[in-house]
C-alpha positions as CSV (number, residue, x, y, z in Angstrom):
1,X,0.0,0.0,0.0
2,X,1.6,3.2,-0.9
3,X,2.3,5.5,2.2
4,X,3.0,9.1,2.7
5,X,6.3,9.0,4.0
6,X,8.3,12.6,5.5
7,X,11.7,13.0,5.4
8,X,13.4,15.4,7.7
9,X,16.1,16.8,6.9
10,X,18.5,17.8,10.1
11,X,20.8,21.0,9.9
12,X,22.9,23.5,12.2
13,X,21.0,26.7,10.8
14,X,22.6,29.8,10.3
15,X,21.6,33.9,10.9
16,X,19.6,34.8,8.0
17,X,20.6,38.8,8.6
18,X,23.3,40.5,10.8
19,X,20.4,41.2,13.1
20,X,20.5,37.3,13.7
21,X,23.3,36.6,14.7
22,X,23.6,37.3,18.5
23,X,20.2,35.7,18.9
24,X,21.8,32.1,16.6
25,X,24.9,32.4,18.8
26,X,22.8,32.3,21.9
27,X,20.8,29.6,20.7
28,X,24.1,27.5,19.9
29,X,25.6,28.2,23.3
30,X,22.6,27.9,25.1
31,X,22.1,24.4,24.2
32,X,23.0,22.0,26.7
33,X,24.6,19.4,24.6
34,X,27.2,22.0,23.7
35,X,27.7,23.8,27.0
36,X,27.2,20.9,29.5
37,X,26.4,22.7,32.9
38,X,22.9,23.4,34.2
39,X,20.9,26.7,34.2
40,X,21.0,29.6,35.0
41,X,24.9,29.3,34.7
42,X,24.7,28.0,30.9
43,X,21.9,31.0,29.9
44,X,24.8,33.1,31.6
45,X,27.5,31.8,29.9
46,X,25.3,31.9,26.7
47,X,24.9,35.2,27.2
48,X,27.9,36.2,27.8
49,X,29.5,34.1,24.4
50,X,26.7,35.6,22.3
51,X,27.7,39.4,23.2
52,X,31.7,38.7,22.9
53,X,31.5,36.8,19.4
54,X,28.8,39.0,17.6
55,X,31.2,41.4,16.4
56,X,33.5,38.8,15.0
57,X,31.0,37.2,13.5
58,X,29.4,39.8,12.2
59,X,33.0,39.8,10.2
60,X,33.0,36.4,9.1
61,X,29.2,36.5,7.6
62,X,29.9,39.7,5.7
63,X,31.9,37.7,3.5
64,X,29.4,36.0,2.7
65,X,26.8,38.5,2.3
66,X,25.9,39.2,5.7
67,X,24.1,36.1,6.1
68,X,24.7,32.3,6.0
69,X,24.2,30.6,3.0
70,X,23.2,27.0,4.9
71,X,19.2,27.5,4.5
72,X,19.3,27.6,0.9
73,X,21.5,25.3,0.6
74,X,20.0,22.5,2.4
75,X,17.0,23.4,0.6
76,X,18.7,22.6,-2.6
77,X,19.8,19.2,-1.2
78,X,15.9,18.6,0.2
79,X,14.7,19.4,-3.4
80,X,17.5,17.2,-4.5
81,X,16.7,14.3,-2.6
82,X,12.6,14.5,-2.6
83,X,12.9,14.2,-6.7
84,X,15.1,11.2,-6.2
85,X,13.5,9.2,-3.7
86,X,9.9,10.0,-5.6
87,X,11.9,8.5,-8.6
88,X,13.5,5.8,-7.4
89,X,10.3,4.4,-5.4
90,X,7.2,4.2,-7.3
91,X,5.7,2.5,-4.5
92,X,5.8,5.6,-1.6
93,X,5.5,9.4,-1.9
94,X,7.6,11.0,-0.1
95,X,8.4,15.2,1.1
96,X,11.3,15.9,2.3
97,X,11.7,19.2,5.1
98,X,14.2,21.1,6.6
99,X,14.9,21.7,10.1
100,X,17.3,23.7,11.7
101,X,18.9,23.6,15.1
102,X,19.3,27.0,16.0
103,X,18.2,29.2,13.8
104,X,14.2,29.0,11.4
105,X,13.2,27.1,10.3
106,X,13.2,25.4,14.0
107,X,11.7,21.8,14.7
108,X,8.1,23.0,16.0
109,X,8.3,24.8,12.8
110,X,8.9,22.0,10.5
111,X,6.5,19.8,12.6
112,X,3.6,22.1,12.3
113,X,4.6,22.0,8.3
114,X,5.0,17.8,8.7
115,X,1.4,17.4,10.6
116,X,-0.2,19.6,8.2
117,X,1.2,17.1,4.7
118,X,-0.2,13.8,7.3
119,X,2.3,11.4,6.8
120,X,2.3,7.9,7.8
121,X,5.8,7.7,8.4
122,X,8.3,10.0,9.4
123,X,12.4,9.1,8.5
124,X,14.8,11.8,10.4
125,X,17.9,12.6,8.2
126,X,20.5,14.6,9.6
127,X,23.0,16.0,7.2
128,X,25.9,14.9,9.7
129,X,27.4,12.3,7.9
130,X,29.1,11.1,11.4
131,X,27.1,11.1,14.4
132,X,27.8,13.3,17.6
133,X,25.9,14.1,20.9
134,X,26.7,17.6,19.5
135,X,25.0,17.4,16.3
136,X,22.8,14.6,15.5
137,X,21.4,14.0,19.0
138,X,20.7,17.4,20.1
139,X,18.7,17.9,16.6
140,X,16.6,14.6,17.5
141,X,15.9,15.6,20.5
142,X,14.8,18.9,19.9
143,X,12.6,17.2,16.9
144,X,11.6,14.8,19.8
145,X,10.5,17.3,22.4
146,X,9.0,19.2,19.3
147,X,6.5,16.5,17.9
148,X,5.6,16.0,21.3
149,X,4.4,19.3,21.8
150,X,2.2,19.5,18.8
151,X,0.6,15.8,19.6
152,X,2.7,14.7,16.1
153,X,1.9,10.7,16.7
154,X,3.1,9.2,13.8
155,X,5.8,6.3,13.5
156,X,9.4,7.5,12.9
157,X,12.6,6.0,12.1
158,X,16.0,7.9,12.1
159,X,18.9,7.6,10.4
160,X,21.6,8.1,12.7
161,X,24.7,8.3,10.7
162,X,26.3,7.2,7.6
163,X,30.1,7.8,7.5
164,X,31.3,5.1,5.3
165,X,27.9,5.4,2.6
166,X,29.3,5.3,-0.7
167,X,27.4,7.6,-2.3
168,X,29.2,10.4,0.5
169,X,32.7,8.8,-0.4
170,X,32.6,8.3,-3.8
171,X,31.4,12.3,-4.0
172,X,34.3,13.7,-2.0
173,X,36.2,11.3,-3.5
174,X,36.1,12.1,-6.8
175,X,36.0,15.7,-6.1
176,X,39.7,15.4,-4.6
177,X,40.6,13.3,-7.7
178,X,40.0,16.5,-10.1
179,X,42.3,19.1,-7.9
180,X,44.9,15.9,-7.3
181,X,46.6,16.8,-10.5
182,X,46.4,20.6,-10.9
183,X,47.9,20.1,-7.4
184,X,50.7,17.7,-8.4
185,X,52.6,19.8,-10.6
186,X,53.2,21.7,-7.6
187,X,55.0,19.2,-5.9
188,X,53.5,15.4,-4.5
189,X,50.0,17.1,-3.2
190,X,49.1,16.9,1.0
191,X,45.7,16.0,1.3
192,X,43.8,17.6,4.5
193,X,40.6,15.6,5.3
194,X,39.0,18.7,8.1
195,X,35.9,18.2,10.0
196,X,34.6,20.2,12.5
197,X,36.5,19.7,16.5
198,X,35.1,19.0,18.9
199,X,37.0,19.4,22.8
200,X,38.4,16.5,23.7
201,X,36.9,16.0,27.2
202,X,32.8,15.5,25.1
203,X,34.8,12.5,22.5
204,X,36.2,10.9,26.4
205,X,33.2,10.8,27.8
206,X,31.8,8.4,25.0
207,X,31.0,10.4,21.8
208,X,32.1,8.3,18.9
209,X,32.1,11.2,16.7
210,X,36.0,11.2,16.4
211,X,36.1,7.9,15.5
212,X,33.3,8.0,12.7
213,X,36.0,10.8,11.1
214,X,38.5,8.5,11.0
215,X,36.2,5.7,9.2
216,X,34.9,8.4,6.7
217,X,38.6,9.1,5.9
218,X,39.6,6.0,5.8
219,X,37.2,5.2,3.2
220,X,37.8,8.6,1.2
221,X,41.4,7.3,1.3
222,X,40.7,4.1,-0.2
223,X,38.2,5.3,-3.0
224,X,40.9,7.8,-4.2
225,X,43.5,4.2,-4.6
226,X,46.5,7.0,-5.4
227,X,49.7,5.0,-4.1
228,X,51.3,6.9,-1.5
229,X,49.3,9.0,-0.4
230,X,50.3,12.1,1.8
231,X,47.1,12.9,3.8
232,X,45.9,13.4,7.3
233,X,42.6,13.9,9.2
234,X,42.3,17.5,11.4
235,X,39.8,19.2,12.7
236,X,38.6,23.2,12.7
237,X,36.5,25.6,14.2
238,X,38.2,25.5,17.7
239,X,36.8,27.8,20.2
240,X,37.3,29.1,24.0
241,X,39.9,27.7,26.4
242,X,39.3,24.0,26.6
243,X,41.3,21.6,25.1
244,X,39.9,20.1,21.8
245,X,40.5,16.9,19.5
246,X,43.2,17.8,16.8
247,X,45.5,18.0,15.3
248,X,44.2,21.5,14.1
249,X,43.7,22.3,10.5
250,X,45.5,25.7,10.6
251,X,48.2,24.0,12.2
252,X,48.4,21.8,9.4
253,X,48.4,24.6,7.0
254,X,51.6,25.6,8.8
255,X,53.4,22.5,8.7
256,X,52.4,21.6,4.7
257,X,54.6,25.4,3.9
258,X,57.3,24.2,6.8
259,X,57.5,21.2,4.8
260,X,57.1,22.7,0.9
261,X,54.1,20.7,-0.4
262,X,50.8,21.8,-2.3
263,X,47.7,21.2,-0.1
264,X,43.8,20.2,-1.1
265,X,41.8,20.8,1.4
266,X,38.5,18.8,1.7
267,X,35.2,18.7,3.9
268,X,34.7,15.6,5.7
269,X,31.8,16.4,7.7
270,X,30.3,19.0,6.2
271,X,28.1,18.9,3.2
272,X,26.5,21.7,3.0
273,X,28.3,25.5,2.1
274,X,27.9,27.7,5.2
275,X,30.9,30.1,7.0
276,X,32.5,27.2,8.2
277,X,34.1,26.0,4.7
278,X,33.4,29.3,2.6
279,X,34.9,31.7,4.8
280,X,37.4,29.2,7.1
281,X,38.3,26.8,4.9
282,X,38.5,29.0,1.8
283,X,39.5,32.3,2.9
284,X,41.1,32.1,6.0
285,X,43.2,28.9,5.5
286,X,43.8,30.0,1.7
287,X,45.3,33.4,3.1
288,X,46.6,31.8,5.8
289,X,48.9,29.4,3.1
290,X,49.5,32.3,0.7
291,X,51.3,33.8,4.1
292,X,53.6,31.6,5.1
293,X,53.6,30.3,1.2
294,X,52.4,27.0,0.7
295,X,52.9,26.8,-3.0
296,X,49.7,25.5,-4.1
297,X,46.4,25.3,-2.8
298,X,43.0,24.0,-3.2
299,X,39.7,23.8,-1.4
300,X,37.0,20.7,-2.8
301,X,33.5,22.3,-2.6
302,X,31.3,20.4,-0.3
303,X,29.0,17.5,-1.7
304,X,26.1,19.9,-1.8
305,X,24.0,18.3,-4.5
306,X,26.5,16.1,-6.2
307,X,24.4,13.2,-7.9
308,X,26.4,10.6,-6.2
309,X,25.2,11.8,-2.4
310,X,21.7,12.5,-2.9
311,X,21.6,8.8,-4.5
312,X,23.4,7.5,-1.4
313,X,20.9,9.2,0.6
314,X,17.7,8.1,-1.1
315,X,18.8,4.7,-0.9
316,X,19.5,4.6,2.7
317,X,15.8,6.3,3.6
318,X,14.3,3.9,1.0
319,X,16.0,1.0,2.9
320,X,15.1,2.3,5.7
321,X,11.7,2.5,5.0
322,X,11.8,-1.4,3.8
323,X,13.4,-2.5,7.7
324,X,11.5,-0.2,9.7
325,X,14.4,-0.3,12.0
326,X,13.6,2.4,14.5
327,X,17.8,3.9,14.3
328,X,20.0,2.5,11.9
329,X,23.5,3.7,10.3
330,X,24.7,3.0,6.8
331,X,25.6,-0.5,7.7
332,X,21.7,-1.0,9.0
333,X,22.8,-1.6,12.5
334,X,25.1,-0.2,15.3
335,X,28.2,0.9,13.9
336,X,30.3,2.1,16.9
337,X,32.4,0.2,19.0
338,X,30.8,-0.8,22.2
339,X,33.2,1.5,24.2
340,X,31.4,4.1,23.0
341,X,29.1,5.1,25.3
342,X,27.0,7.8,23.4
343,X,26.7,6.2,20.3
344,X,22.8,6.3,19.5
345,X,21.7,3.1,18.3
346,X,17.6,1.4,18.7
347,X,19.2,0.0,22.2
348,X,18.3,3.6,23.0
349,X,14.7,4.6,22.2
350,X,14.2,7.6,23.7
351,X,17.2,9.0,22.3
352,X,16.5,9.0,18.4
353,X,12.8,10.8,18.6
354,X,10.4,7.8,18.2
């Protein structure tokens, strides 16, 4: 029987005009999976972080127009995916919707949108190809808390993560392979795999999130098959005084000029444009190279779009809606170690917003 199906689509969110920003920031710091003390000392502290980084990131967004671009990108990618998946499976219609952490649209936003299409099903998708208690969980929760609000009783399914899915892998892969030789008559390339940091004491306490980065390049490696290879996994986007996972992509900026050799610089868990890759990744670090003169370098372009992700991605929430598992990854099952702790897996109900 052919079923209305809803696919949400799971995203940080961004200030849509300078006037935004301080209120995003606040959202983002105010949220307890990022600033892990209790209130009123995290409002406080959220507070305090919104007012001291508004001016700088007032800065960073006016290079990109004053505004993030993340909203209309990730409605490309929902536009994307809703054609293939209505494409692919003649036996389901599907919608797909966005919904943003910390900036609109929010979850009770999308869910009033969601109640008012009447699905039967409802598949949660975040675009965080590895999962985090940062990202993914605190965006299925929120939808959680959300649906609950506005009595949204129909039967969900989320999938948590998919870091090894070859439709993700194959994309960045082959979007390294175009720069690899540009890059190569530079010198024998350095490829920088960077996802976003996180600080080190959140991956200790049990968040596999670090590891999923290493599986994702590991498997980005592979598909590229260049013998070899010079590349290494770091992380960005390091803020305040704790100590975070690395080691730190502007640190590895530094050593590729130390050490004379041409750098391509790629996403790994981001896939969608926003400040963090247009204005860090391609300005900053691509100034930051031309300084201390690396002699080439090269940023990918995040998956966005690219054919072979949104296929990767329909296939998973058609497969998904086949199982009916209530949380699977891209292996249809737990894909984390059993060390760690916050991995979100159907073990966990109540985590995963059924």
């Amino acid at each position: 029987m052919t079923q209305k199906i809803a696919v949400i689509l799971f995203n940080l969110g961004g200030p849509d005009k300078p006037e935004s920003i301080r209120p995003f920031l606040f959202n983002l710091f105010n949220d307890p999976a990022i600033i892990r003390v209790p209130n009123p000392l995290r409002y406080l502290i959220a507070q305090m972080i919104s007012r001291r980084r508004e001016k700088t990131a007032r800065a960073i967004y006016q290079q990109v127009g004053g505004r993030s671009p993340i909203l209309p990108n990730t409605e490309k990618q929902a536009e994307a995916l809703q054609k293939q998946l209505n494409q692919q499976d003649g036996e389901n219609t599907y919608r797909c919707f966005v919904s943003m952490r910390y900036w609109h649209p929010f979850a009770d936003e999308t869910v009033a949108d969601v109640k008012a299409f009447g699905p039967d099903r409802i598949i949660l998708l975040p675009l965080y190809p590895q999962f985090s208690t940062t990202t993914t969980a605190s965006s299925f929760e929120a939808w959680r808390d959300a649906a609950d609000s506005a009595s949204l009783r129909v039967p969900s399914q989320s999938l948590c993560c998919y870091p090894q899915m070859q439709g993700f892998v194959d994309a960045l892969a082959i979007r390294i392979a175009k720069l690899y030789g540009e890059a190569s008559t530079h010198g024998k390339p350095r490829l920088l795999l960077s996802a976003h940091g996180l600080p080190e004491k959140i991956v200790k306490a049990g968040d596999p999130y670090a590891w999923q980065c290493e599986q994702s390049a590991t498997a980005v490696v592979q598909a590229l098959n260049i013998p070899d290879l010079d590349w290494i996994l770091c992380y960005q986007s390091r803020v305040g005084p704790l100590k975070w996972i690395g080691p730190a992509t502007d640190d590895e900026v530094r050593r590729a000029a130390s050490d004379r050799v041409p750098v391509i610089i790629a996403p790994l868990a981001f896939v969608s444009e926003h400040s963090e890759t247009l204005v860090e990744i391609d300005i900053e670090y691509r100034h930051l190279a031309a300084q201390k003169g690396v002699p080439y370098y090269a940023y990918t372009g995040a998956v966005a779009t690219d054919s072979s992700f949104i296929a990767g991605l329909a296939q998973q929430v058609i497969e998904a809606a086949q199982h009916r598992q209530q949380c699977t990854s891209n292996r249809k099952c737990r894909l984390c170690p059993a060390a760690f702790d916050d991995c979100i897996t159907s073990d966990h109900p109540e985590r995963v917003g059924v």
